[in-house]
N, C-alpha and C positions, 0 to 999 in steps of 0.2 A: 504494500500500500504506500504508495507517495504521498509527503508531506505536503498540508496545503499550502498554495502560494500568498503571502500577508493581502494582497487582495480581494481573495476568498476569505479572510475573516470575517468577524466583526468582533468590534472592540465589546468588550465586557465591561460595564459602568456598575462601579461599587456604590453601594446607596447606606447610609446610617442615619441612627438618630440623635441630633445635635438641635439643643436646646428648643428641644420639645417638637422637634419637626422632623420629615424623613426626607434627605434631600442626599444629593450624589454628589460624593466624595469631589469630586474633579471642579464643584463650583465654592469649594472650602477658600477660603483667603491663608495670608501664611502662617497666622495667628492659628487659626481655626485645623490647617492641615498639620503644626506641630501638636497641638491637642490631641488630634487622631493618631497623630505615629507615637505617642507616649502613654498612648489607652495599655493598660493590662486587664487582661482577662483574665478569669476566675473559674473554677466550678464551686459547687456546694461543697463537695466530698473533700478537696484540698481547704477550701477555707477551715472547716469545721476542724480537718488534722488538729489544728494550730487551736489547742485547746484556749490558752491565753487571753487569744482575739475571741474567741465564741462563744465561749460559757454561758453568756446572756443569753445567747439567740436560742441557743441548744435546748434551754430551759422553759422559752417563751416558745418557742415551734412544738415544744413535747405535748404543753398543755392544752 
């Protein structure tokens, strides 16, 4: 199977949500696009690890 030619793409447009609206990454400003590249993700299951930080939540989610 051959590779397609970048012609035959199309460009993939990443979309998030920034201050309360769902809008595409590519109309961020430079302010706005450092925010996005310094975003850290999470899941439940790592945060909760981390007894320290959770103990509250852990308590309040049980009941």
């Amino acid at each position: 199977m051959s590779k397609p030619v970048n012609t035959q793409r199309t460009r993939c447009e990443t979309w998030t949500r920034a201050m309360g609206y769902i809008r595409p990454t590519a109309n961020f400003n430079v302010g706005k696009k450092s925010e996005y590249n310094d975003r850290v993700y999470f899941t439940e299951q790592k945060a909760f690890a981390q007894p320290s930080h959770c103990e509250f939540m852990k308590d309040n989610i049980a009941a």
